[in-house]
N, CA, C, O and CB atoms as a CASP TS submission, in Angstrom:
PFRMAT TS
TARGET T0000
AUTHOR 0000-0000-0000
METHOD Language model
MODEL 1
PARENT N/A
ATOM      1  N   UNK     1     -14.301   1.708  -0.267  1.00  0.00           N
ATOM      2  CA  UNK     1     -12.904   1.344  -0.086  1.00  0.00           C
ATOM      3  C   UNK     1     -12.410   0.611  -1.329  1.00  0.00           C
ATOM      4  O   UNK     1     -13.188  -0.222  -1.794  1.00  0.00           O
ATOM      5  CB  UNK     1     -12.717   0.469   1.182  1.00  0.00           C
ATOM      6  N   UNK     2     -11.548   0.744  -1.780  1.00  0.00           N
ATOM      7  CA  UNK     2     -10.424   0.055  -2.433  1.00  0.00           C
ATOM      8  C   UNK     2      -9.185  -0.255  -2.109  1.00  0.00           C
ATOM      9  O   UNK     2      -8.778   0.273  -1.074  1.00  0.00           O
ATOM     10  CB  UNK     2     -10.207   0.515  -3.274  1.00  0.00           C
ATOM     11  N   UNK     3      -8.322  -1.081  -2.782  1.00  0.00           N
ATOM     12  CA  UNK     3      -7.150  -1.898  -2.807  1.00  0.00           C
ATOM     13  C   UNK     3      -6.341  -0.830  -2.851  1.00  0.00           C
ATOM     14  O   UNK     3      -6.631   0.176  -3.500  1.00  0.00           O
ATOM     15  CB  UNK     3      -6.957  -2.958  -3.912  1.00  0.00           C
ATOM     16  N   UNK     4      -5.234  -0.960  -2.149  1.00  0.00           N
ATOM     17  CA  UNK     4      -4.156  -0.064  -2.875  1.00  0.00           C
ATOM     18  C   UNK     4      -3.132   0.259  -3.797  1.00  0.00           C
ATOM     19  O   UNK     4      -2.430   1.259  -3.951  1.00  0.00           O
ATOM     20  CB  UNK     4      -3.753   0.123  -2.457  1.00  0.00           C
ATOM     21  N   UNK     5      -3.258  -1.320  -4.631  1.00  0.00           N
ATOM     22  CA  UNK     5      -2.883  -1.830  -5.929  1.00  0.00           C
ATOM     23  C   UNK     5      -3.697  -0.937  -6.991  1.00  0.00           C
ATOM     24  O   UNK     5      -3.321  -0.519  -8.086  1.00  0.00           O
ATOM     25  CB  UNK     5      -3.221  -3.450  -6.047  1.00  0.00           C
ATOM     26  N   UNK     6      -4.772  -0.795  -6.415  1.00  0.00           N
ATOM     27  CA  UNK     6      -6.174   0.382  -7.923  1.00  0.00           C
ATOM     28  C   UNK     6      -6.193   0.705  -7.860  1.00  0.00           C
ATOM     29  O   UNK     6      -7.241   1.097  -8.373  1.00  0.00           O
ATOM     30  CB  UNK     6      -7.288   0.808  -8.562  1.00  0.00           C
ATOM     31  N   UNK     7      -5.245   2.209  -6.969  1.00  0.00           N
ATOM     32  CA  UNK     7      -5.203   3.918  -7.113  1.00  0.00           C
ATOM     33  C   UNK     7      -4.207   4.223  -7.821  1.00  0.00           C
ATOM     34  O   UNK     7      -3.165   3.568  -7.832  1.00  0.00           O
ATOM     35  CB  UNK     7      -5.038   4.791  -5.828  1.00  0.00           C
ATOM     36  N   UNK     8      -4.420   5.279  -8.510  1.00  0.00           N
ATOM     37  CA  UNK     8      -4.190   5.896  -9.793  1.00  0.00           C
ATOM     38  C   UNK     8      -2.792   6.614  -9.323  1.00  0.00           C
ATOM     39  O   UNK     8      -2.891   7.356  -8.345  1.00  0.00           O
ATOM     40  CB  UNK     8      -5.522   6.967 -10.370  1.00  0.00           C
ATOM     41  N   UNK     9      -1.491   6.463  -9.930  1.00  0.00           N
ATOM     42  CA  UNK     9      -0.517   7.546 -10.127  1.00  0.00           C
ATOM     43  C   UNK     9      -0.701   8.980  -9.366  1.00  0.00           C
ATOM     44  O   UNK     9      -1.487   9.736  -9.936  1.00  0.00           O
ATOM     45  CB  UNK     9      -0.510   7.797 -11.581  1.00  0.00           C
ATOM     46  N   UNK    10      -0.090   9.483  -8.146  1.00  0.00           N
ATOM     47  CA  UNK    10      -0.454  11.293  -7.765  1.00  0.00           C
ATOM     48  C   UNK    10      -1.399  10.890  -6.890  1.00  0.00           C
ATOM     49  O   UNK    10      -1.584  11.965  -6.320  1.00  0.00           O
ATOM     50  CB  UNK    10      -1.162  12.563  -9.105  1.00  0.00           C
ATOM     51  N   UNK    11      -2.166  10.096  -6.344  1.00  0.00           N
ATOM     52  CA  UNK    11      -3.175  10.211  -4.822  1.00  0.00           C
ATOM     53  C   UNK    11      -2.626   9.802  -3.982  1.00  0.00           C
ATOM     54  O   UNK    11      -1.956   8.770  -3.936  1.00  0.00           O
ATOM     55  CB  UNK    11      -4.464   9.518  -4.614  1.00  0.00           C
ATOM     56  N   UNK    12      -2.883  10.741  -3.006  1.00  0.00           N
ATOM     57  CA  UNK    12      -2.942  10.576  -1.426  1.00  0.00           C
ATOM     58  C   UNK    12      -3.987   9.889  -1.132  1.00  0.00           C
ATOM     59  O   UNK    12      -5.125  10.240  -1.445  1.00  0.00           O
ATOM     60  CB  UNK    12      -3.014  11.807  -0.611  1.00  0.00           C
ATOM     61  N   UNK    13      -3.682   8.751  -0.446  1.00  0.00           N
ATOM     62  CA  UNK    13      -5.051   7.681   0.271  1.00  0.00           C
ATOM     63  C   UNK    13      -4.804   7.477   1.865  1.00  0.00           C
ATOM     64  O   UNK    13      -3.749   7.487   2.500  1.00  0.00           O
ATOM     65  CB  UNK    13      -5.052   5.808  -0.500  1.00  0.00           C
ATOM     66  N   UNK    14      -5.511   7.378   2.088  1.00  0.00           N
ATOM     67  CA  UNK    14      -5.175   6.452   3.928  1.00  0.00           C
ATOM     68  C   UNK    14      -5.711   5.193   3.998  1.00  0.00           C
ATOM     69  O   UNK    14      -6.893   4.886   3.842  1.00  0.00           O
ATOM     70  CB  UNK    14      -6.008   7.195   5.472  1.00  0.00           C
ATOM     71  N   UNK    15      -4.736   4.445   4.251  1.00  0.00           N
ATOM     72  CA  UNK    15      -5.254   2.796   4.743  1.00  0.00           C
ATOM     73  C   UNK    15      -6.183   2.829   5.948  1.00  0.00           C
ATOM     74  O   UNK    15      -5.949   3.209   7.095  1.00  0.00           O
ATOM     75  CB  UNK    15      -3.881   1.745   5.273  1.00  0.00           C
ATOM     76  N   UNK    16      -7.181   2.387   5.462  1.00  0.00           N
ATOM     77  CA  UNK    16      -8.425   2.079   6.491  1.00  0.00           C
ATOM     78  C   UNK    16      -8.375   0.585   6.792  1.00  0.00           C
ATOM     79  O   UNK    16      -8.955   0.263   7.829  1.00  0.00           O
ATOM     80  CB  UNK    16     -10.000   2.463   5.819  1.00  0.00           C
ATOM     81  N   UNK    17      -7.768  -0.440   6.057  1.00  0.00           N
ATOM     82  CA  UNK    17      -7.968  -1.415   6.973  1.00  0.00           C
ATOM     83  C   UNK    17      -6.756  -2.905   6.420  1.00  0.00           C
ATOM     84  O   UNK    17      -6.865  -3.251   5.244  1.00  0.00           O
ATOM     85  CB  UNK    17      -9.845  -1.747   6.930  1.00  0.00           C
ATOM     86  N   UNK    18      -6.082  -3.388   6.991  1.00  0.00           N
ATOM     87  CA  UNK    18      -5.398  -4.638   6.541  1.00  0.00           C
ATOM     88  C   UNK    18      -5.750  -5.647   6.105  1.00  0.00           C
ATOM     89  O   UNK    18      -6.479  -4.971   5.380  1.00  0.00           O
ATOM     90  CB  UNK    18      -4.871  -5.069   7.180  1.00  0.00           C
ATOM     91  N   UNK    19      -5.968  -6.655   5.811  1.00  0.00           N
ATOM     92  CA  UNK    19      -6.480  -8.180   5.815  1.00  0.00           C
ATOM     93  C   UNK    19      -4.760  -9.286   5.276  1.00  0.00           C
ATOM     94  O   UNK    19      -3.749  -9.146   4.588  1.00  0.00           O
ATOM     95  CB  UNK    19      -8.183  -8.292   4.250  1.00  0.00           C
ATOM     96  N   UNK    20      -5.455 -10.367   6.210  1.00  0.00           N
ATOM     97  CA  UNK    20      -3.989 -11.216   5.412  1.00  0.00           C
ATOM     98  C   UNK    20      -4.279 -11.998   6.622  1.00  0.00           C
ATOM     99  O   UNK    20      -5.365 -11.903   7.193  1.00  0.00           O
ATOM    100  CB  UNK    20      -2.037 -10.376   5.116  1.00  0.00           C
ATOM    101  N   UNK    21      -3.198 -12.882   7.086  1.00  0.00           N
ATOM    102  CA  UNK    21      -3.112 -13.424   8.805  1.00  0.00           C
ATOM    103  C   UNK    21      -1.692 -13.943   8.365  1.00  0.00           C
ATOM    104  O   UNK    21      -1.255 -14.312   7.275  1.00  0.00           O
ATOM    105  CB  UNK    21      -4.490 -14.895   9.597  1.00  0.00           C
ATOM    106  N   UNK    22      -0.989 -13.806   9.952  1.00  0.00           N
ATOM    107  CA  UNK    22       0.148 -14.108  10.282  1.00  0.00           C
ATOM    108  C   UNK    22       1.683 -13.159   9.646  1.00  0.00           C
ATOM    109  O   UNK    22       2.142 -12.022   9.751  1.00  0.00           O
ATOM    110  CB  UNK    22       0.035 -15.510   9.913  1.00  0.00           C
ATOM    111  N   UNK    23       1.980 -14.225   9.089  1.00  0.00           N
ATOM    112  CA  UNK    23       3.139 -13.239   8.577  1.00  0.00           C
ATOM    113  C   UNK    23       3.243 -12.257   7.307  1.00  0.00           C
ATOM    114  O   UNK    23       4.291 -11.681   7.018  1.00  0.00           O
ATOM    115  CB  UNK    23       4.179 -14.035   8.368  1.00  0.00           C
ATOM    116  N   UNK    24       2.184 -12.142   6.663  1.00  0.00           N
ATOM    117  CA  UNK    24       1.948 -11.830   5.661  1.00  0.00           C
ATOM    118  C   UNK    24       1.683 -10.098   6.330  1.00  0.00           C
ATOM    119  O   UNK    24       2.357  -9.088   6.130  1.00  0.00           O
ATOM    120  CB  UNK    24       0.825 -12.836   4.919  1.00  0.00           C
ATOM    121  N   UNK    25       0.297 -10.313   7.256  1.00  0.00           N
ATOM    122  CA  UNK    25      -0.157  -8.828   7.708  1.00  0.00           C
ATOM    123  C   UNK    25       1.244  -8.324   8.798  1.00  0.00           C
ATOM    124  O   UNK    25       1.327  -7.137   9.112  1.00  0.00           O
ATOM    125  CB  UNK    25      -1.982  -8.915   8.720  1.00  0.00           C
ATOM    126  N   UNK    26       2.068  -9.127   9.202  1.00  0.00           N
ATOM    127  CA  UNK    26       2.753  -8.760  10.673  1.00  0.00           C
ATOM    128  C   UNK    26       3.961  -8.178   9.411  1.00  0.00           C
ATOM    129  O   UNK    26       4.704  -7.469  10.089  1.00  0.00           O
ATOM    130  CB  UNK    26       3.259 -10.405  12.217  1.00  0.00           C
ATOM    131  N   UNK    27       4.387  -8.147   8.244  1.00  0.00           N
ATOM    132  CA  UNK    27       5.571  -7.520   7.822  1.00  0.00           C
ATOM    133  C   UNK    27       4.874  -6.380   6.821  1.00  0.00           C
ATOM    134  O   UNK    27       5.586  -5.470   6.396  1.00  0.00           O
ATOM    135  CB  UNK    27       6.705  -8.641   7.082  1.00  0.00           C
ATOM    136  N   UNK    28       3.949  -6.427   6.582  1.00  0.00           N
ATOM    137  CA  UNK    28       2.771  -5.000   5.970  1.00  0.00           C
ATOM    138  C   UNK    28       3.072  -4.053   7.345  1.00  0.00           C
ATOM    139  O   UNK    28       3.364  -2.860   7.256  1.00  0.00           O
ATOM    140  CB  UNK    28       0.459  -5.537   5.779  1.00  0.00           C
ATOM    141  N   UNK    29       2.980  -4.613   8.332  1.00  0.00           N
ATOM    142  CA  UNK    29       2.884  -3.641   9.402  1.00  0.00           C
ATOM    143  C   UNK    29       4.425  -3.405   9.873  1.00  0.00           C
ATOM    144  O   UNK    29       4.965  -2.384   9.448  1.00  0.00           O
ATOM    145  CB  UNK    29       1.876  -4.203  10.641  1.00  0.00           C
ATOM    146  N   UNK    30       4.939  -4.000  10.452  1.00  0.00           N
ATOM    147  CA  UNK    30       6.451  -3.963  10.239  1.00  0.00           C
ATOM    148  C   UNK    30       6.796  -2.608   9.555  1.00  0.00           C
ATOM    149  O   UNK    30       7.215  -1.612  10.143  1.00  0.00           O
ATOM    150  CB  UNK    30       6.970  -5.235   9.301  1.00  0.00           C
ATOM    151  N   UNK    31       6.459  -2.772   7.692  1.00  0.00           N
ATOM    152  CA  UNK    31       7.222  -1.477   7.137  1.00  0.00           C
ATOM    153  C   UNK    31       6.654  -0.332   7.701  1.00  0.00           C
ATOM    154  O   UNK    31       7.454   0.603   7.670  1.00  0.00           O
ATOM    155  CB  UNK    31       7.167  -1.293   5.579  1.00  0.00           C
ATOM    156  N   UNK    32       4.926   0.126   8.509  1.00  0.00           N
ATOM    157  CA  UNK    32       4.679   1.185   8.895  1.00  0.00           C
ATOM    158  C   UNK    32       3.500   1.510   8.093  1.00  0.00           C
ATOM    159  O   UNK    32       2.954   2.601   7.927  1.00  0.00           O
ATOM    160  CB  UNK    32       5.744   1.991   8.866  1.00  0.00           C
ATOM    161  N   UNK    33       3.199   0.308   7.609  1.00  0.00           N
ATOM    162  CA  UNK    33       1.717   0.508   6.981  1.00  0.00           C
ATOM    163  C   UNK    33       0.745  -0.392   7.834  1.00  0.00           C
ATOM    164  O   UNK    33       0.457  -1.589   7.860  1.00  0.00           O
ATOM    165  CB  UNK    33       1.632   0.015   5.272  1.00  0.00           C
ATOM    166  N   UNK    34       0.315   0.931   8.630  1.00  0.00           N
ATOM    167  CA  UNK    34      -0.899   0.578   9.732  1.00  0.00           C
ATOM    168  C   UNK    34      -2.114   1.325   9.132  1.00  0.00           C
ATOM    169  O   UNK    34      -2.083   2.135   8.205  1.00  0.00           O
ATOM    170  CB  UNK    34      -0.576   1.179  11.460  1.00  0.00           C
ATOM    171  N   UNK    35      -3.118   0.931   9.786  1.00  0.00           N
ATOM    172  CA  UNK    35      -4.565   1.810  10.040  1.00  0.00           C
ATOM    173  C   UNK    35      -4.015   3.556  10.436  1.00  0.00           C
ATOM    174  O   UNK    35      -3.249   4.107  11.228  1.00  0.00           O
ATOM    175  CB  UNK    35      -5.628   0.950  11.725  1.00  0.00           C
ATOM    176  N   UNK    36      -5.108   3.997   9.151  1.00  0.00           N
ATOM    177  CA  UNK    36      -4.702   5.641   9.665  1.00  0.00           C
ATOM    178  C   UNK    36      -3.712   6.292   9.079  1.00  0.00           C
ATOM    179  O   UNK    36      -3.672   7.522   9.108  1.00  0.00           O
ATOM    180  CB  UNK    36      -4.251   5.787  11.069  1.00  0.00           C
ATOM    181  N   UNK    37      -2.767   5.542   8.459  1.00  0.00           N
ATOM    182  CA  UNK    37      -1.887   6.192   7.897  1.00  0.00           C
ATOM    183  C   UNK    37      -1.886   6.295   6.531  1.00  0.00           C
ATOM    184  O   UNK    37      -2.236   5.346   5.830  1.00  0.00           O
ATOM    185  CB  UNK    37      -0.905   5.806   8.263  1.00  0.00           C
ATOM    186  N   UNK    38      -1.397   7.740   5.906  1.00  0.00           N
ATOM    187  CA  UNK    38      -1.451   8.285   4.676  1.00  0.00           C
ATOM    188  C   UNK    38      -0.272   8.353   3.567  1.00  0.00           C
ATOM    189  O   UNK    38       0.745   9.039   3.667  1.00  0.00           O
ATOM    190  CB  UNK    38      -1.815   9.438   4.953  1.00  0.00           C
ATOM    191  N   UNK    39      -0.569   7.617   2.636  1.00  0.00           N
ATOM    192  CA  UNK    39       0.102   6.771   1.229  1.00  0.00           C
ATOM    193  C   UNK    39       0.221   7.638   0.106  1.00  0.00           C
ATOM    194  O   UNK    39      -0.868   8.169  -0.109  1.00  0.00           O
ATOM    195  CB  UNK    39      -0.846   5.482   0.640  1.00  0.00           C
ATOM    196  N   UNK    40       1.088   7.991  -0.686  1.00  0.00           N
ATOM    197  CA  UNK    40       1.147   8.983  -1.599  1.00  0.00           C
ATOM    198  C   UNK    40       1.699   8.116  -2.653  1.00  0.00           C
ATOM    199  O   UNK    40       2.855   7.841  -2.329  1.00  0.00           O
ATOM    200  CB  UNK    40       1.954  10.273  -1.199  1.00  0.00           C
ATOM    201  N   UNK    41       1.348   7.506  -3.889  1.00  0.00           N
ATOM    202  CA  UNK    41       1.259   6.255  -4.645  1.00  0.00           C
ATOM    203  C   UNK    41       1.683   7.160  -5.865  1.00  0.00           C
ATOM    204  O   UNK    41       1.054   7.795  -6.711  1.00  0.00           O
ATOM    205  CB  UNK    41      -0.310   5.305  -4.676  1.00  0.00           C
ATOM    206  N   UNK    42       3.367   6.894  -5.525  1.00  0.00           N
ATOM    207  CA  UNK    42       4.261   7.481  -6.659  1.00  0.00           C
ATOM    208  C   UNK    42       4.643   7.258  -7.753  1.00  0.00           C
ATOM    209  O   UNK    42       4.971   8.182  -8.498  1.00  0.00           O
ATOM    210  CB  UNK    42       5.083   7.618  -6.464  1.00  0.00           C
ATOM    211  N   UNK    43       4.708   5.746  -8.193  1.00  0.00           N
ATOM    212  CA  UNK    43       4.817   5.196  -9.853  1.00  0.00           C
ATOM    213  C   UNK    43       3.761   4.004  -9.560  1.00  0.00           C
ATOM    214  O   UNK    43       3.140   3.882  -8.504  1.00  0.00           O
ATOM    215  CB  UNK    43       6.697   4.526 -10.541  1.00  0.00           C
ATOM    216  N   UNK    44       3.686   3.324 -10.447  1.00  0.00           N
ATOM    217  CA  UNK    44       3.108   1.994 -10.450  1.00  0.00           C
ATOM    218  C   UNK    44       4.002   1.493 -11.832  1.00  0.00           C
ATOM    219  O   UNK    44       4.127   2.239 -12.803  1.00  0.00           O
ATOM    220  CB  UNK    44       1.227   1.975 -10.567  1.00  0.00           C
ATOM    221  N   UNK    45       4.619   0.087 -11.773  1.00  0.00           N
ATOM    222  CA  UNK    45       5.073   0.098 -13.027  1.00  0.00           C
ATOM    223  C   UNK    45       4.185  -0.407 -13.974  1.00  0.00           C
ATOM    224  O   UNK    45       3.130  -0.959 -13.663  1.00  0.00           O
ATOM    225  CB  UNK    45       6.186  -0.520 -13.100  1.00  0.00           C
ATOM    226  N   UNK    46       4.710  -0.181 -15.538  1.00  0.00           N
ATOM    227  CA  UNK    46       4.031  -0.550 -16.887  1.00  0.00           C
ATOM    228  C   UNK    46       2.790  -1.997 -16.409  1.00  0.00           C
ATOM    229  O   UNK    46       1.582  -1.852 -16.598  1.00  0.00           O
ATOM    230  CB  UNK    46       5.557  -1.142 -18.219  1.00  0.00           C
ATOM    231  N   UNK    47       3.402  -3.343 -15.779  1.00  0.00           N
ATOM    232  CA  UNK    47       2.642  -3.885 -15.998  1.00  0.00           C
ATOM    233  C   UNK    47       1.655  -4.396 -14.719  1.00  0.00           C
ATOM    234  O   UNK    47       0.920  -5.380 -14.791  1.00  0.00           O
ATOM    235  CB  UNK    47       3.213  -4.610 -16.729  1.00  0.00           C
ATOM    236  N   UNK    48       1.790  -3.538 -13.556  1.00  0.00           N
ATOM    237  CA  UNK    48       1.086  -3.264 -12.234  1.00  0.00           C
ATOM    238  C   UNK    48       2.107  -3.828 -11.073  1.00  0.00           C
ATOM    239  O   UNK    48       1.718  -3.751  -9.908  1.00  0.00           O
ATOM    240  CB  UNK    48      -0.486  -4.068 -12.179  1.00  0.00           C
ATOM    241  N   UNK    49       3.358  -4.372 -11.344  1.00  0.00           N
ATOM    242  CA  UNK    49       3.908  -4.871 -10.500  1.00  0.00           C
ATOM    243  C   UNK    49       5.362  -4.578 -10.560  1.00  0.00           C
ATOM    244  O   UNK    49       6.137  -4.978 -11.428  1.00  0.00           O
ATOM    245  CB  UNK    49       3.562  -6.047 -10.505  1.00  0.00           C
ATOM    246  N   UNK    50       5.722  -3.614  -9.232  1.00  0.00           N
ATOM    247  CA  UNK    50       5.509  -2.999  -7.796  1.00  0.00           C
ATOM    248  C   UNK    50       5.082  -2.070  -8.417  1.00  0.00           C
ATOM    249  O   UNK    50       5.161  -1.721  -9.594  1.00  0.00           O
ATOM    250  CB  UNK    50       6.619  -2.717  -6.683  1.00  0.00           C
ATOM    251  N   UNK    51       4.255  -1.385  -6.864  1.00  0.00           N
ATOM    252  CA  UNK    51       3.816  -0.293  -7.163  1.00  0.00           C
ATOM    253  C   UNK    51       4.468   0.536  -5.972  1.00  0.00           C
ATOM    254  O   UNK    51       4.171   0.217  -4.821  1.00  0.00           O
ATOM    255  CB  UNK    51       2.311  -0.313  -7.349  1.00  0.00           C
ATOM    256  N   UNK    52       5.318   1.557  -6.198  1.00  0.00           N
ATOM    257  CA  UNK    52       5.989   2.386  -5.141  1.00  0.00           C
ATOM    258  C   UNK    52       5.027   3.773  -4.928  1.00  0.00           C
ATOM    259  O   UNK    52       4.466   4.640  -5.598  1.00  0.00           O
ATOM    260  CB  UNK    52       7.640   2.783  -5.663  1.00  0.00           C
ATOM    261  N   UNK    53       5.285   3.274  -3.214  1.00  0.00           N
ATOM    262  CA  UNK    53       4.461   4.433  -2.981  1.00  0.00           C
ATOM    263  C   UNK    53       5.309   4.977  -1.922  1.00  0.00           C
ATOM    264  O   UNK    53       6.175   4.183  -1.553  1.00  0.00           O
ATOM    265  CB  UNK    53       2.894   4.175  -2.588  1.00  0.00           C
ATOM    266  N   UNK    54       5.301   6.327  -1.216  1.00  0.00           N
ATOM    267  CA  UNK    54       5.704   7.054  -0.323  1.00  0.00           C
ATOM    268  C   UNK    54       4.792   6.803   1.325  1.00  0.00           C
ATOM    269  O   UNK    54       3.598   7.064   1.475  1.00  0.00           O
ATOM    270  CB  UNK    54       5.597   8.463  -1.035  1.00  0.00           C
ATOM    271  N   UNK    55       5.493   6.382   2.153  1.00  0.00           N
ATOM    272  CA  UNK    55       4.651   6.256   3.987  1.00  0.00           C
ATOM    273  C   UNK    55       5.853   6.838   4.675  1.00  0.00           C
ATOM    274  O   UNK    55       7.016   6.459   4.536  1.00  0.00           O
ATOM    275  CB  UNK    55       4.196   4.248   4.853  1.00  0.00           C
ATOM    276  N   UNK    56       5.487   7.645   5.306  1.00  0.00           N
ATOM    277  CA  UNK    56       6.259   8.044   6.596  1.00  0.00           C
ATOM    278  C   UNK    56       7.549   8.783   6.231  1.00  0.00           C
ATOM    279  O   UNK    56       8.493   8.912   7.010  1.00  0.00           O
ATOM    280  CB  UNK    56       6.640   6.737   7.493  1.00  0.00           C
ATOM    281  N   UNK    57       7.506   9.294   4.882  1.00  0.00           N
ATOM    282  CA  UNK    57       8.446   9.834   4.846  1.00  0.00           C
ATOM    283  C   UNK    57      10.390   9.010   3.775  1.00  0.00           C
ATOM    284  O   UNK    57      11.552   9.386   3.620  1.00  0.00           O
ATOM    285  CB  UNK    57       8.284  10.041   6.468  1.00  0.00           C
ATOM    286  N   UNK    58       9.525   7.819   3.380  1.00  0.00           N
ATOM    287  CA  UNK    58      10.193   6.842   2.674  1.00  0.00           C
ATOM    288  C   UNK    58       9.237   6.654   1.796  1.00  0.00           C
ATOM    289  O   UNK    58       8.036   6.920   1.749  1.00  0.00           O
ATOM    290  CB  UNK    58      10.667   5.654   3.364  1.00  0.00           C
ATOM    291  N   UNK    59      10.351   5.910   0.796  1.00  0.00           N
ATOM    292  CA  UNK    59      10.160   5.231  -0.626  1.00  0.00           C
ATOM    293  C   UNK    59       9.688   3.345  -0.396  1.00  0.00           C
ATOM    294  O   UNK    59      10.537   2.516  -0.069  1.00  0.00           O
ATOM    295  CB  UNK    59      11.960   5.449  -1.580  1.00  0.00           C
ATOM    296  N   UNK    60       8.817   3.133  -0.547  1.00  0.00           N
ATOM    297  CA  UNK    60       8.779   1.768  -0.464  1.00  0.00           C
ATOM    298  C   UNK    60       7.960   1.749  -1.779  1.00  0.00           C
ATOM    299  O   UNK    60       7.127   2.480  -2.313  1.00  0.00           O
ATOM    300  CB  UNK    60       8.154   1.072   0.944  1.00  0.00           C
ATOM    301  N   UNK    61       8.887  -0.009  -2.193  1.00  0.00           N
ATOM    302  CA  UNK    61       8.026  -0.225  -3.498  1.00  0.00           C
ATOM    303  C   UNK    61       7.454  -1.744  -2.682  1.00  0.00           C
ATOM    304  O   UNK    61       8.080  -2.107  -1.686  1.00  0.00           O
ATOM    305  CB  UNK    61       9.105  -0.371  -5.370  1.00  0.00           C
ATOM    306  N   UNK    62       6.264  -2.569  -3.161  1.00  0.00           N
ATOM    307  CA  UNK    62       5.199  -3.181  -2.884  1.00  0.00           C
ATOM    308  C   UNK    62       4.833  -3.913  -4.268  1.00  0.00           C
ATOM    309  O   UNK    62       4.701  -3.456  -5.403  1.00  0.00           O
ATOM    310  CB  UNK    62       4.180  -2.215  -2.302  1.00  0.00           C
ATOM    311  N   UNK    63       4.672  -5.740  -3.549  1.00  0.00           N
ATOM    312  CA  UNK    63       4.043  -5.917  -5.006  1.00  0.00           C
ATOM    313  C   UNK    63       2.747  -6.414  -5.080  1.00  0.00           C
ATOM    314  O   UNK    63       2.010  -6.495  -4.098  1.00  0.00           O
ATOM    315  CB  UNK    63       4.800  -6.823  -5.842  1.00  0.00           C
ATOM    316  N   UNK    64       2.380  -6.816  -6.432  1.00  0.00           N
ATOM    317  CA  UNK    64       0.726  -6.403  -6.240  1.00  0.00           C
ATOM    318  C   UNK    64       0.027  -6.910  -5.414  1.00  0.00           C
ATOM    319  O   UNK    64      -0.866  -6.388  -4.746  1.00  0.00           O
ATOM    320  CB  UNK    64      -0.090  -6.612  -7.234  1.00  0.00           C
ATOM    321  N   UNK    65       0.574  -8.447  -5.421  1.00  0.00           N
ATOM    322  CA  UNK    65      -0.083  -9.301  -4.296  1.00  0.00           C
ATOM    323  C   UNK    65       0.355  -8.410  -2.645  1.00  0.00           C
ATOM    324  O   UNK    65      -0.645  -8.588  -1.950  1.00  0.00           O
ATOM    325  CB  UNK    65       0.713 -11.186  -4.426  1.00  0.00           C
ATOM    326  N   UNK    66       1.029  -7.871  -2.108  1.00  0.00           N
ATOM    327  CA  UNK    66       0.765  -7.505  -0.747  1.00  0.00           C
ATOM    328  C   UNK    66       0.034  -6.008  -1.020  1.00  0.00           C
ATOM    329  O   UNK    66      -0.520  -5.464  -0.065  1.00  0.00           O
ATOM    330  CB  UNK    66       2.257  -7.485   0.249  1.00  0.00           C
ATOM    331  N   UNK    67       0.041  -5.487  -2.068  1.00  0.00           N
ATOM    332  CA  UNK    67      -0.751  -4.338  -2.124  1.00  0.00           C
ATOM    333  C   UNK    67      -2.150  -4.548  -2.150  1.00  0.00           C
ATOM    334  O   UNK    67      -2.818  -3.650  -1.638  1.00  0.00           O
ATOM    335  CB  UNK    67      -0.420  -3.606  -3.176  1.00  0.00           C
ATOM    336  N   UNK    68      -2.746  -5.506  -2.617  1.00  0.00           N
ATOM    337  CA  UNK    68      -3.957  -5.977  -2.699  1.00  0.00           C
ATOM    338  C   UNK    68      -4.411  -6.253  -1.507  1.00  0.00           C
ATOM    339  O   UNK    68      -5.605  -6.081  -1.265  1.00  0.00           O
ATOM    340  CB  UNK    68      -4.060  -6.959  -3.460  1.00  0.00           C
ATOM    341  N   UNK    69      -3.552  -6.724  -0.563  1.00  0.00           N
ATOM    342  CA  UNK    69      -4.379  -7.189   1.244  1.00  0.00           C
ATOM    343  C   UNK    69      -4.625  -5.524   2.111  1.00  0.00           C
ATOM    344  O   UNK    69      -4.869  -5.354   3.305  1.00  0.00           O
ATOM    345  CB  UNK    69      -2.728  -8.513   2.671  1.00  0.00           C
ATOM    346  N   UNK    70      -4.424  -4.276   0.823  1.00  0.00           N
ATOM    347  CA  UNK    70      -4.295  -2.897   1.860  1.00  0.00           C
ATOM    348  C   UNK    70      -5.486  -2.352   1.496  1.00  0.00           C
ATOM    349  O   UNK    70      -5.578  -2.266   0.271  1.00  0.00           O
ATOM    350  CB  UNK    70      -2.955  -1.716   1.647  1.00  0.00           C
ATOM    351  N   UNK    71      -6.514  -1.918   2.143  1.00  0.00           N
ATOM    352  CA  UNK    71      -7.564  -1.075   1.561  1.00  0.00           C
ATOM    353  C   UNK    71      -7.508   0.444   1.998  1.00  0.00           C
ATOM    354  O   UNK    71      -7.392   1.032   3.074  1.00  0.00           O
ATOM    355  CB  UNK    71      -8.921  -1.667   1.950  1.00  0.00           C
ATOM    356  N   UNK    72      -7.596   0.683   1.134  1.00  0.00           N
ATOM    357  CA  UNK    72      -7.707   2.698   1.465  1.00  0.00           C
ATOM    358  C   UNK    72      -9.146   3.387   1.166  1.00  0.00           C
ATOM    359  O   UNK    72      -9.945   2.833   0.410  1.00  0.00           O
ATOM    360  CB  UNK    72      -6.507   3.767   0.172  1.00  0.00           C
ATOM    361  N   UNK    73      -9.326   4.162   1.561  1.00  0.00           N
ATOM    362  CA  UNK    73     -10.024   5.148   1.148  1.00  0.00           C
ATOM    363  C   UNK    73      -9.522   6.638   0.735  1.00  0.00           C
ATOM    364  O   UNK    73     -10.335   7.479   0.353  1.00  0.00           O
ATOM    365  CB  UNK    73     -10.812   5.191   2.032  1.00  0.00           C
TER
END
């Protein structure tokens, strides 16, 4: 597993697991980034922060610090 801050430009990943507590993991989940679901990690900018990726059919951009509490495989 890895972060979802360290996948490369063009992969499809699935979040296998959250970490954080309280409000931090409850608005990760909120946008629709749960367990199981599949991430298509569309830019990352120049200096790693946000990194926009595609869930459910939307554009969400993410910054490194809440991308880092997402692990994918």
């Amino acid at each position: 597993m890895q972060e979802l801050r360290e996948v490369p430009c063009g992969k499809t990943v699935t979040i296998q697991k959250l970490v954080g507590t309280g409000a931090i993991k409850r608005r990760i989940m909120d946008m629709g980034l749960t367990k199981g679901t599949s991430v298509y990690v569309r830019k990352v900018a120049p200096l790693g922060d946000p990194v926009e990726i595609t869930v459910r059919g939307y554009e969400l951009s993410l910054r490194k610090q809440d991308a880092s509490c997402i692990f994918v495989e």
